[in-house]
mmCIF file of the C-alpha atoms, coordinates in Angstrom:
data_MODEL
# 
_entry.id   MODEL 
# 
loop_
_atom_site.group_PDB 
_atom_site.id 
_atom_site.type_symbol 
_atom_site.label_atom_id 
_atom_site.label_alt_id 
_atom_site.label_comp_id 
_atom_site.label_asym_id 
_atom_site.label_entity_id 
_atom_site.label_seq_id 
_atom_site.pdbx_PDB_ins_code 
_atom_site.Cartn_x 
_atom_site.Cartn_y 
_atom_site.Cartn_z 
_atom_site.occupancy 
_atom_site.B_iso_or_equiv 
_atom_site.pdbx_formal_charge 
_atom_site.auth_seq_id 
_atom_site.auth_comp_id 
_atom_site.auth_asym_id 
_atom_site.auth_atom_id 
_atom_site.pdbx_PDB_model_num 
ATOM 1   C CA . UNK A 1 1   ? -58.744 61.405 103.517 1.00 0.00 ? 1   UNK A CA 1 
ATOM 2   C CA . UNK A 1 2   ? -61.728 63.768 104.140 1.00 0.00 ? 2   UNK A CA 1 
ATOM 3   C CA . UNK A 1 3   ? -63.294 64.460 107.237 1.00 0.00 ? 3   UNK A CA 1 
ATOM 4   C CA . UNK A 1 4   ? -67.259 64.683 108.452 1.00 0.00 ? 4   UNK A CA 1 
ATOM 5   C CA . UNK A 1 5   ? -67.777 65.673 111.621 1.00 0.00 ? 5   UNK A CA 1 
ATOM 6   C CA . UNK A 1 6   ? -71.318 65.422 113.422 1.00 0.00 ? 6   UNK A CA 1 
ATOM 7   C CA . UNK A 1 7   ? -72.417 67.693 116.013 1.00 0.00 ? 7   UNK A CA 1 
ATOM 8   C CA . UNK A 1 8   ? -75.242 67.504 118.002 1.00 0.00 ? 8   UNK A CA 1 
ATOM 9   C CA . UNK A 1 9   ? -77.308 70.619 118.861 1.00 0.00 ? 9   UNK A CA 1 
ATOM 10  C CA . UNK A 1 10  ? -77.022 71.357 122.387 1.00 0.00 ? 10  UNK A CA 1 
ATOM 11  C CA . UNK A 1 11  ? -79.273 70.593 125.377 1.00 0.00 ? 11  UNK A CA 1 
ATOM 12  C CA . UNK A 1 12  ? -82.962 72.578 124.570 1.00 0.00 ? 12  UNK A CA 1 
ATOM 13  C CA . UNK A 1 13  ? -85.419 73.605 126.577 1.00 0.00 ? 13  UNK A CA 1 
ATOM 14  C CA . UNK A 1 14  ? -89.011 71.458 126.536 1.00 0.00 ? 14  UNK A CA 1 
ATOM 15  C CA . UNK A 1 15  ? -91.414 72.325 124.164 1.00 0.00 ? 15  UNK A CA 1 
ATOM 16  C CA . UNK A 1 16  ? -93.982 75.264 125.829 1.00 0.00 ? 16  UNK A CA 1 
ATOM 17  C CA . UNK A 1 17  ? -97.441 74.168 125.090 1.00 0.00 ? 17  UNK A CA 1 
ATOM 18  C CA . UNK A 1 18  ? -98.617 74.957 121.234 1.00 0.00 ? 18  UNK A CA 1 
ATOM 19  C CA . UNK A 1 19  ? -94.998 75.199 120.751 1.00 0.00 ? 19  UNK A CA 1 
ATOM 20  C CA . UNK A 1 20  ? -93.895 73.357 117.378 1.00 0.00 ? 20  UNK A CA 1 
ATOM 21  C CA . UNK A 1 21  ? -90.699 70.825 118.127 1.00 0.00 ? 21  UNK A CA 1 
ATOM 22  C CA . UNK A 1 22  ? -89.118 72.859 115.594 1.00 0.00 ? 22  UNK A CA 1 
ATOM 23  C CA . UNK A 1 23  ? -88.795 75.720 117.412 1.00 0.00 ? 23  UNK A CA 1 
ATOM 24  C CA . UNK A 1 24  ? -87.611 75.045 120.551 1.00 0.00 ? 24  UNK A CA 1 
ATOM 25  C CA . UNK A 1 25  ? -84.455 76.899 121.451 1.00 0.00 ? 25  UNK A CA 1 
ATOM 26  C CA . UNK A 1 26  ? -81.597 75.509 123.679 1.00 0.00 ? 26  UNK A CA 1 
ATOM 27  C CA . UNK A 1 27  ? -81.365 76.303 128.132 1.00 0.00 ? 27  UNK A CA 1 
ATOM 28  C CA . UNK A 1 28  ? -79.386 78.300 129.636 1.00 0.00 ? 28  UNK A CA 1 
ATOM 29  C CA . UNK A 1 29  ? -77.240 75.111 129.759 1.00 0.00 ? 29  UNK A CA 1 
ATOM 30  C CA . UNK A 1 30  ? -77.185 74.250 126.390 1.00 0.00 ? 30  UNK A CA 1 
ATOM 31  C CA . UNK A 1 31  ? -75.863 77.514 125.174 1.00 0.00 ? 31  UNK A CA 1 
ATOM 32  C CA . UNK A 1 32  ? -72.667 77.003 127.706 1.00 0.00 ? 32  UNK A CA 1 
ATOM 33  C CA . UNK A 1 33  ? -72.291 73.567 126.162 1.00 0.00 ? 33  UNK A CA 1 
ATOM 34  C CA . UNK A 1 34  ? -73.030 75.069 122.676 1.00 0.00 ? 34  UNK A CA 1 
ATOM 35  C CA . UNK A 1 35  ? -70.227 77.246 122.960 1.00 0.00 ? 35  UNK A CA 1 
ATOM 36  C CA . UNK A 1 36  ? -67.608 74.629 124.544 1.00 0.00 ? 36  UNK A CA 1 
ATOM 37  C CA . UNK A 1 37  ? -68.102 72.265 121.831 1.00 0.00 ? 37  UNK A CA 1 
ATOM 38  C CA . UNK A 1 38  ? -66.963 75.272 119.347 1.00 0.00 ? 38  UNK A CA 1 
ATOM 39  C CA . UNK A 1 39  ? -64.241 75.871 121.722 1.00 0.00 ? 39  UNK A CA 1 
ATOM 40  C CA . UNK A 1 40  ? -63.158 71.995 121.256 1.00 0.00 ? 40  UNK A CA 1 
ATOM 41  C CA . UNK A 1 41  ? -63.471 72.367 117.351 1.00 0.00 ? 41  UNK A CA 1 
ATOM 42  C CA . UNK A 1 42  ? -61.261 75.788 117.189 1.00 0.00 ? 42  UNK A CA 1 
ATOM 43  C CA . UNK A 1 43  ? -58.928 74.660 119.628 1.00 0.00 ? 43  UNK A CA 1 
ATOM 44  C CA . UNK A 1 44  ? -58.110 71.111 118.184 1.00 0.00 ? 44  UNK A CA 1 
ATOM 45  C CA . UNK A 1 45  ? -58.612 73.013 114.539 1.00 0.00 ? 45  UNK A CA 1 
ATOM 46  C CA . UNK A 1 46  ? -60.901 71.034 113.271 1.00 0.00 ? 46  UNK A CA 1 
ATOM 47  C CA . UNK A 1 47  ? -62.252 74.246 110.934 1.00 0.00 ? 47  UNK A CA 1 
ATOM 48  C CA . UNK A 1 48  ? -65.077 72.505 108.366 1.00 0.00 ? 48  UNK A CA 1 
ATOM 49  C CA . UNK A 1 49  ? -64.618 73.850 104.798 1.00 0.00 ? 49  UNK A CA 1 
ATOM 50  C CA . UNK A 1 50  ? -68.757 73.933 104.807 1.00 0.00 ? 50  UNK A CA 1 
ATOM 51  C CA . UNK A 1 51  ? -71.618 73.391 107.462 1.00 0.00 ? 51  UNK A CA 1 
ATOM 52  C CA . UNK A 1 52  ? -74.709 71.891 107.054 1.00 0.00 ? 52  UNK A CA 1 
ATOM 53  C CA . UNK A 1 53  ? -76.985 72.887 109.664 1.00 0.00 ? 53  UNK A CA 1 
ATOM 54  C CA . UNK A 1 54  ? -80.796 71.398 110.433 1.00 0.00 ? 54  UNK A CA 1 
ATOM 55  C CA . UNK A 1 55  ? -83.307 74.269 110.457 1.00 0.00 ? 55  UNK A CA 1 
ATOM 56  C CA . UNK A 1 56  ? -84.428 73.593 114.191 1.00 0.00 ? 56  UNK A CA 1 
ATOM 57  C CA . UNK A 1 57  ? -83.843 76.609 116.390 1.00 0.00 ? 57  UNK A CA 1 
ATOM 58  C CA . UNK A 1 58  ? -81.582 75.039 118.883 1.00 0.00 ? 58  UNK A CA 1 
ATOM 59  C CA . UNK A 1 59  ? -79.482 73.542 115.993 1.00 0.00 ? 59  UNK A CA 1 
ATOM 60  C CA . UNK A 1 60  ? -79.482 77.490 114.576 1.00 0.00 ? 60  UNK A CA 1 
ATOM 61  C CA . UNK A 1 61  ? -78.441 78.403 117.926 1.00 0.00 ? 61  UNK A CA 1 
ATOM 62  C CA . UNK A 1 62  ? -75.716 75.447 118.459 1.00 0.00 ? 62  UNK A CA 1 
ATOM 63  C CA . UNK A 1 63  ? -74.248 76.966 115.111 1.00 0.00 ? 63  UNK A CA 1 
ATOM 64  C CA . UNK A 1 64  ? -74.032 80.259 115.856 1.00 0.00 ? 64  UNK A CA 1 
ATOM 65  C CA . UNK A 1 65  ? -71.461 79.768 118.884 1.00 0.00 ? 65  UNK A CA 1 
ATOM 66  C CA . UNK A 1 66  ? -69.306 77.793 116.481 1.00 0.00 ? 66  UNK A CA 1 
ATOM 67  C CA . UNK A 1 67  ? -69.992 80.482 114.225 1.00 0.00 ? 67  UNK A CA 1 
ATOM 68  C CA . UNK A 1 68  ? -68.341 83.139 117.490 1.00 0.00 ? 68  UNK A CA 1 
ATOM 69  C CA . UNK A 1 69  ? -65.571 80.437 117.847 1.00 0.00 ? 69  UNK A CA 1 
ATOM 70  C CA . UNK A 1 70  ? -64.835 80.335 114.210 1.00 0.00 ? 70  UNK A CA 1 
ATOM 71  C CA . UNK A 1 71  ? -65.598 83.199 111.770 1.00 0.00 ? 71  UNK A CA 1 
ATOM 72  C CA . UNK A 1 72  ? -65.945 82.989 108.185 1.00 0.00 ? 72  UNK A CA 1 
ATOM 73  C CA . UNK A 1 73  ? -67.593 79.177 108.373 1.00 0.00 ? 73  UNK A CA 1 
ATOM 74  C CA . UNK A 1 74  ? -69.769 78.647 104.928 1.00 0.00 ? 74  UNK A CA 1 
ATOM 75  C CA . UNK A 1 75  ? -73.108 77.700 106.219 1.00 0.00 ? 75  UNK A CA 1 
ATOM 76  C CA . UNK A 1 76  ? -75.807 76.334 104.924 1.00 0.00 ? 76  UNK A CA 1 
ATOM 77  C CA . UNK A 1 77  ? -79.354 75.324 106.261 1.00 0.00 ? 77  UNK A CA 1 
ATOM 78  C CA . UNK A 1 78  ? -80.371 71.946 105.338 1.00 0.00 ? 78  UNK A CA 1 
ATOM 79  C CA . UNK A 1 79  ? -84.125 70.861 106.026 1.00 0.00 ? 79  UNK A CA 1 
ATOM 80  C CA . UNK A 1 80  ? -83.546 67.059 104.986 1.00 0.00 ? 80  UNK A CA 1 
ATOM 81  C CA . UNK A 1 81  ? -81.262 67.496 108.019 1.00 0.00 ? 81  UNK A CA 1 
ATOM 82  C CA . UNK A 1 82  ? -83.836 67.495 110.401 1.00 0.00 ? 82  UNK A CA 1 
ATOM 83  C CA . UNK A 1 83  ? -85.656 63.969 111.595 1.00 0.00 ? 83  UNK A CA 1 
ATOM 84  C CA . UNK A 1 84  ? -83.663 62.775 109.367 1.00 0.00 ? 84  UNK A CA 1 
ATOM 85  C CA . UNK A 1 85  ? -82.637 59.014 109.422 1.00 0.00 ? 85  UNK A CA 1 
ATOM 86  C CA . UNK A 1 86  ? -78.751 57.463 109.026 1.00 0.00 ? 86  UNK A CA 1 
ATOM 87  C CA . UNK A 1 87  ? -79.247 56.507 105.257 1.00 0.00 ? 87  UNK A CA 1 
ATOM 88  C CA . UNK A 1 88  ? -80.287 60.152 104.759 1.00 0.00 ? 88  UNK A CA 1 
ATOM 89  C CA . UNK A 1 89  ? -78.138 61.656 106.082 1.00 0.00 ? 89  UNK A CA 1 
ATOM 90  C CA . UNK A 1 90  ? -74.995 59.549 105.012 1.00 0.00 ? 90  UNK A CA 1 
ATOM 91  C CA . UNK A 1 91  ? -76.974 60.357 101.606 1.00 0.00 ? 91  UNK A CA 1 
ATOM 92  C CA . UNK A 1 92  ? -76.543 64.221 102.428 1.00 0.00 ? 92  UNK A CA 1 
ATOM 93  C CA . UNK A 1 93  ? -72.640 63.810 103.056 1.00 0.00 ? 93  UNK A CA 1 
ATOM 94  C CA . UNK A 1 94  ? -72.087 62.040 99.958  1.00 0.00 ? 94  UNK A CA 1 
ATOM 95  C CA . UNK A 1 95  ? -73.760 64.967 97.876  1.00 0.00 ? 95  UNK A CA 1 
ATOM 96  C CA . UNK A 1 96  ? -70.634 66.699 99.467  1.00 0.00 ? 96  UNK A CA 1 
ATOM 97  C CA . UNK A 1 97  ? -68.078 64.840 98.470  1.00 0.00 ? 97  UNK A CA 1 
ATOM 98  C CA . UNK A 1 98  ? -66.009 67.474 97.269  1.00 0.00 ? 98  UNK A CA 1 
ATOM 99  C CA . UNK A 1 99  ? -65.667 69.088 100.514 1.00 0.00 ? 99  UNK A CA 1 
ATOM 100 C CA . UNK A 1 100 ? -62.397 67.874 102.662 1.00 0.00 ? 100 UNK A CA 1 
ATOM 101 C CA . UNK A 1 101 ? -64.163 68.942 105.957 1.00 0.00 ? 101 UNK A CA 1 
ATOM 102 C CA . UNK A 1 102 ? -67.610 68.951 106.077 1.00 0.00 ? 102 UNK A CA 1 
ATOM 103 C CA . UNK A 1 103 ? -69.486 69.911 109.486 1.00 0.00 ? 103 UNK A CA 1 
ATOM 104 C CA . UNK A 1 104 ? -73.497 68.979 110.029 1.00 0.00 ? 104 UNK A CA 1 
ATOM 105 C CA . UNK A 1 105 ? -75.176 70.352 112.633 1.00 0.00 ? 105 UNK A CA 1 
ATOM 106 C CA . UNK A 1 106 ? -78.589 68.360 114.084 1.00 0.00 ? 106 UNK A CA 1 
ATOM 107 C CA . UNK A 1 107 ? -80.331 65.607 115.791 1.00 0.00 ? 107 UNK A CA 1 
ATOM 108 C CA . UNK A 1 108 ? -80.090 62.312 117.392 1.00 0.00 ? 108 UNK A CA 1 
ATOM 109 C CA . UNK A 1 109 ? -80.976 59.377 116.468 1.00 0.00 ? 109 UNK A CA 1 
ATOM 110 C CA . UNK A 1 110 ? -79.931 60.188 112.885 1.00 0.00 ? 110 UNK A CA 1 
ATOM 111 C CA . UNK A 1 111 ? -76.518 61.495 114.208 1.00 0.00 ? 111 UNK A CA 1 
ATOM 112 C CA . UNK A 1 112 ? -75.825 58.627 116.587 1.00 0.00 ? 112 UNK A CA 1 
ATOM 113 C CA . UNK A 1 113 ? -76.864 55.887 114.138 1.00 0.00 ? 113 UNK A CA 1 
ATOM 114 C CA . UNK A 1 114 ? -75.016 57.388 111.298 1.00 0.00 ? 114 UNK A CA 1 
ATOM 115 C CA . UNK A 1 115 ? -71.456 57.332 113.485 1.00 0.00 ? 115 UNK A CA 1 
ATOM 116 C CA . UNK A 1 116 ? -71.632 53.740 114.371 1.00 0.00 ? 116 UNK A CA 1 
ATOM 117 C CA . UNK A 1 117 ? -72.893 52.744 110.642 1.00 0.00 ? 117 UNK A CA 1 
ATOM 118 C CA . UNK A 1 118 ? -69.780 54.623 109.215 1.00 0.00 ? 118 UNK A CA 1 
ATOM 119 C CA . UNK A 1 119 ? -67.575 53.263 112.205 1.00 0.00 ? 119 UNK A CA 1 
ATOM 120 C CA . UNK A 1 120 ? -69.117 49.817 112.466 1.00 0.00 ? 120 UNK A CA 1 
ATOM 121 C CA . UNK A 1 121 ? -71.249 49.078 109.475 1.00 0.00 ? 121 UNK A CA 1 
ATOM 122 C CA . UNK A 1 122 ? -74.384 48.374 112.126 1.00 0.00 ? 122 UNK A CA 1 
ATOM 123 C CA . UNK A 1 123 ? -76.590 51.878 112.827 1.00 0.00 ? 123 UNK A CA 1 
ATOM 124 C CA . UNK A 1 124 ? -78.077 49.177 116.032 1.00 0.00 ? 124 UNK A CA 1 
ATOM 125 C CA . UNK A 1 125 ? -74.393 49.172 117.022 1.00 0.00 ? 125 UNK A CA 1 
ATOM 126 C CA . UNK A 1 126 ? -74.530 52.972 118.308 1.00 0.00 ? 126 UNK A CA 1 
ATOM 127 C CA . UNK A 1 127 ? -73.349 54.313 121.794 1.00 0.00 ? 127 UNK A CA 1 
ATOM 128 C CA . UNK A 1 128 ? -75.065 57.335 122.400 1.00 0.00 ? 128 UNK A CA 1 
ATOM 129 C CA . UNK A 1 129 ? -74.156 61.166 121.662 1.00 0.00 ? 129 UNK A CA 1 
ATOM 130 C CA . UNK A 1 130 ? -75.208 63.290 124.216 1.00 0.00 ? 130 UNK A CA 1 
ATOM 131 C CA . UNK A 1 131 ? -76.189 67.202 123.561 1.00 0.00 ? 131 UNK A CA 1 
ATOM 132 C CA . UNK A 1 132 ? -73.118 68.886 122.292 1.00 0.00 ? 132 UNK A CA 1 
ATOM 133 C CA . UNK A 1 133 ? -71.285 66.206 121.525 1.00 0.00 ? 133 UNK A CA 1 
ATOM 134 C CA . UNK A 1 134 ? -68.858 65.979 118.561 1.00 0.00 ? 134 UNK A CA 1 
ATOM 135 C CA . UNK A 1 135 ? -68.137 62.979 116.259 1.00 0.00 ? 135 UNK A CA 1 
ATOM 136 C CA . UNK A 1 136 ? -64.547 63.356 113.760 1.00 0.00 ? 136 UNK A CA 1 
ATOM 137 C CA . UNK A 1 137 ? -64.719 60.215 111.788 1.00 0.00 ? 137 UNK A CA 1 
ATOM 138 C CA . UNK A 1 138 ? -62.662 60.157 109.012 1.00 0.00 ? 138 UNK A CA 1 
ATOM 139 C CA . UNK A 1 139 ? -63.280 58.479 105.408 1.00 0.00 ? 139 UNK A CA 1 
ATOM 140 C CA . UNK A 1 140 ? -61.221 57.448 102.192 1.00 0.00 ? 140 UNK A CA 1 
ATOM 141 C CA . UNK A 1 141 ? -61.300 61.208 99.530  1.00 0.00 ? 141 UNK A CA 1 
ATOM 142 C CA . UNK A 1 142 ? -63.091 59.966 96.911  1.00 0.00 ? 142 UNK A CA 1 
ATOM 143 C CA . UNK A 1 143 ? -65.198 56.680 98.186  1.00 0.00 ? 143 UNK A CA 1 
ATOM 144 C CA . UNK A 1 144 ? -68.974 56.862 98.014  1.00 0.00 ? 144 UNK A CA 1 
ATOM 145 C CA . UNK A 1 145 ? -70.050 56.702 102.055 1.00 0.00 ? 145 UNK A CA 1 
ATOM 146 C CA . UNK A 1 146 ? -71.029 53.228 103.161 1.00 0.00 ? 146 UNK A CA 1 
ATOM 147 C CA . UNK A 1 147 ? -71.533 50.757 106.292 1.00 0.00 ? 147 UNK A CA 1 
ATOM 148 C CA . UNK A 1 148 ? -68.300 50.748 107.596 1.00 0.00 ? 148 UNK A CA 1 
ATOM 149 C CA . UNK A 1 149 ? -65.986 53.083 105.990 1.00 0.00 ? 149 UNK A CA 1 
ATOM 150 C CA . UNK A 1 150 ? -65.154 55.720 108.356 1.00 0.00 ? 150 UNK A CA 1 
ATOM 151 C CA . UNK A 1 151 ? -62.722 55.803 111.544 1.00 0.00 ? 151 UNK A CA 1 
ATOM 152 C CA . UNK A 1 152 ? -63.821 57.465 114.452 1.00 0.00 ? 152 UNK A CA 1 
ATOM 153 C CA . UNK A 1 153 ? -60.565 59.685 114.709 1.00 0.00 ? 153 UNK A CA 1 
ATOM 154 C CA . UNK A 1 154 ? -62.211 61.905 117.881 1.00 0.00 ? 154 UNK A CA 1 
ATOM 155 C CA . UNK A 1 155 ? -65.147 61.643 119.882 1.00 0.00 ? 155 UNK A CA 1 
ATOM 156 C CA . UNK A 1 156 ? -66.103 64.433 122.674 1.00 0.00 ? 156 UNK A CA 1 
ATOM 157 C CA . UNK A 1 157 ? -68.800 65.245 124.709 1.00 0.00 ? 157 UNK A CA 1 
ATOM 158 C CA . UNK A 1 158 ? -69.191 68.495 127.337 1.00 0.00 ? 158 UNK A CA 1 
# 
């Protein structure tokens, strides 16, 4: 079995007028939430081998208190990452099949739809993931990612 696990940057702050969505970095409250969901993830151990991380600010940001929680992460920023849709990004993972635990770090809908197509084979079938939350699903080693082919083996959300 190998393991992806989505997490959602943190809550932001609204974009400032002339500011670029790109850019806009995460409250006062999203940082605290930033930095419980890497507290979750070091505490249950789920250390990813390699982190894939949307270029957005507040994604940058929601990485670097995982990064505080766990040291020594290889991290990568990933611009297909960001707006990205399920198909993409389940496209991403699979480029990364080699990796036993692989972490991405970005944005909903992409990351919402992509946990209930692994889990349920639907992307319509999805739940919600609010800011900071954390999706473990877990998938066969060497099986190309499709509709359907992960479990969800932990969900949590500050």
């Amino acid at each position: 079995m190998r393991e992806l696990i989505l997490l959602r940057h943190a809550h932001a702050e609204p974009s400032a007028p002339g500011q670029a969505d790109i850019d806009r970095p995460l409250s006062a409250h999203g940082l605290g939430e930033a930095r419980a969901a890497a507290a979750w993830l070091a505490e249950h151990r789920w250390h990813p081998d390699r982190v894939l991380c949307s270029p957005a600010r507040r994604t940058r940001e929601t990485l670097s208190a995982l990064q505080e929680a766990i040291p020594g992460l290889d991290c990568q920023l990933e611009e297909s990452i960001y707006e990205a849709s399920p198909g993409d990004l389940a496209t991403l993972a699979d480029r990364h099949r080699e990796v036993e635990r692989l972490l991405m770090v970005g944005h909903n809908p992409g990351f919402e739809q992509l946990a209930a197509l692994l889990y349920s084979g639907q992307s319509g079938d999805y739940r919600g993931m609010p800011p900071a939350a954390v999706a473990v699903l877990s998938l066969p080693a060497d099986a190309v990612i499709e509709p359907g082919i992960a479990k969800l083996a932990a969900f949590w959300w500050p």
